[in-house]
C-alpha positions in Angstrom: 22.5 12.0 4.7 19.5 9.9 3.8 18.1 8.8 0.8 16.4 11.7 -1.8 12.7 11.0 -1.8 11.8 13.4 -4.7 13.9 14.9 -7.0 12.8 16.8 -10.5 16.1 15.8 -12.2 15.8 11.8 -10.5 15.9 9.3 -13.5 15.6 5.8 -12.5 18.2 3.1 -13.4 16.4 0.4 -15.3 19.3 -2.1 -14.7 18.8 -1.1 -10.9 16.4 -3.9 -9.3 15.9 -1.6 -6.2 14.6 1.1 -8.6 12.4 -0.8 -10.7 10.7 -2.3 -7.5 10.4 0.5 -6.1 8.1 1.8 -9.2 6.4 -1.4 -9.6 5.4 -0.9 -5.7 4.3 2.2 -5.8 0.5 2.7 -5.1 -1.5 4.8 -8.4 -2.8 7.2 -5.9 0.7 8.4 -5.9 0.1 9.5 -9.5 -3.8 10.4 -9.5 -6.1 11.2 -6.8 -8.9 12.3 -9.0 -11.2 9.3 -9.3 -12.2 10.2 -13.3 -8.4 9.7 -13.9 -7.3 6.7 -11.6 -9.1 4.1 -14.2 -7.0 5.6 -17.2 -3.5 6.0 -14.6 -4.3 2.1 -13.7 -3.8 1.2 -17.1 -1.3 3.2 -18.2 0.8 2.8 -15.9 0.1 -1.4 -15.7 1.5 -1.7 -18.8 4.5 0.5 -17.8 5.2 -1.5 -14.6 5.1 -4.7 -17.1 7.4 -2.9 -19.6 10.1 -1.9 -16.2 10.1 -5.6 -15.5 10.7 -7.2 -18.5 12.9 -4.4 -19.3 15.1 -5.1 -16.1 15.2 -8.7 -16.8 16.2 -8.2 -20.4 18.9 -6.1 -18.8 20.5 -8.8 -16.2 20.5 -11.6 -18.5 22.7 -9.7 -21.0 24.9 -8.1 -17.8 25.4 -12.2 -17.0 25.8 -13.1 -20.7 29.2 -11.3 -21.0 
């Protein structure tokens, strides 16, 4: 069985570098089409893909800290 592609109940693992990339990768039209609301999705969601990162890094070090 293959990977799930979509899945109401999926919750990404921010200590997971496969997951994180794959949201930091992932195109906005994916989460708006409508061109009034990719501007506002664009920035919302650059500052989330920031936030994953440095959240993920965060993560590691303290994983190799102990």
């Amino acid at each position: 069985m293959g990977e799930t592609l979509y899945s109401s109940s999926y919750q990404p693992d921010p200590k997971s570098a496969l997951d994180v990339l794959a949201f930091v990768l992932t195109p906005i039209a994916a989460f708006a089409t409508d061109p009034d609301e990719i501007e506002a999705v664009a920035e919302i969601l650059g500052a989330a893909k920031t936030e994953a990162i440095e959240r993920w890094q965060s993560l590691r070090d303290e994983d190799r800290r102990q």
